[in-house]
N, C-alpha and C positions, 0 to 999 in steps of 0.2 A: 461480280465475284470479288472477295477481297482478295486483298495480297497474299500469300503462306510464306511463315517464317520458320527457317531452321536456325537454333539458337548451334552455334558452329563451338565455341569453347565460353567459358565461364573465367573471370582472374578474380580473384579478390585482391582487392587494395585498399589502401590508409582507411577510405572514407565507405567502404561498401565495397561493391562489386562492377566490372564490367563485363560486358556478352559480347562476342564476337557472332555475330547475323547475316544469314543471307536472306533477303528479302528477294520473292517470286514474285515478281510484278503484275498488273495485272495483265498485259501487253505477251508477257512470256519471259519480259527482261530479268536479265539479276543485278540484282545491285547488295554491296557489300553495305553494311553501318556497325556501327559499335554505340549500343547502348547503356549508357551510366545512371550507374541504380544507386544514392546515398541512401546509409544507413535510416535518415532521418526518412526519408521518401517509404522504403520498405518498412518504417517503424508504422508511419503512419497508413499505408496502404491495408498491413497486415501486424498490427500490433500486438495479435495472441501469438504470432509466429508459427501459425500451422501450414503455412505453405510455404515452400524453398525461394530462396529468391529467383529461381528459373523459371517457378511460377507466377509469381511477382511482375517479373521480365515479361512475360506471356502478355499477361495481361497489359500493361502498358504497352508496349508493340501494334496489339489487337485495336486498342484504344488512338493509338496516332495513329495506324492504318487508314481510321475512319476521319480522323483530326486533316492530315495529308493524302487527299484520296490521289496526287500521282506520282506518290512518293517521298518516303521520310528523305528528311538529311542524311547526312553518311554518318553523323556524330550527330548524336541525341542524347540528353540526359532525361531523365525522367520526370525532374524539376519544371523542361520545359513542356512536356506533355500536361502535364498539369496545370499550367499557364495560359495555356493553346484555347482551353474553353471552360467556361464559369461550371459545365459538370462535367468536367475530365474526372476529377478526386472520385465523386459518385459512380461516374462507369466503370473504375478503376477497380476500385472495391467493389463492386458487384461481381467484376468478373474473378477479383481471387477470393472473394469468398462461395462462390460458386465449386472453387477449385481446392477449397478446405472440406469440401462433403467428402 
């Protein structure tokens, strides 16, 4: 079973936004992260702009879940999800375009 994330508060700053996250483990633990979302990341994630960056968020969250199956860092940038594996960007986009229907 994957992990379940509650995205806990949303900040916008300079560069995009950060989410404040509790991550369900899959063990039953919680573990706190903060993940950062740049503009350019959510540009290219979601470039028509039809889903909020908390969906955005969703989705990359969903996607390092699978990337770290026993647990994100506490500090995650999106940037690094992306990095993680040659079709993070593809999972990425599938799952907020899935989230724009």
């Amino acid at each position: 079973m994957p992990a379940t994330f509650e995205i806990v508060s949303e900040h916008e700053e300079p560069n995009g936004w950060s989410f404040d996250v509790q991550e369900i483990r899959n063990d039953g633990s919680l573990a706190g992260l903060r993940l950062s979302l740049a503009w350019v990341d959510y540009d290219h994630f979601c470039p028509d702009g039809a889903v909020p960056p908390e969906g955005v968020a969703r989705a990359v969250l969903e996607v390092g879940n699978e990337l770290w199956p026993g647990g994100m860092p506490p500090r995650l940038d999106a940037s690094t999800v992306r990095r993680r594996s040659p079709d993070a960007d593809r999972r990425i986009i599938d799952r907020v375009d899935l989230r724009s229907m």
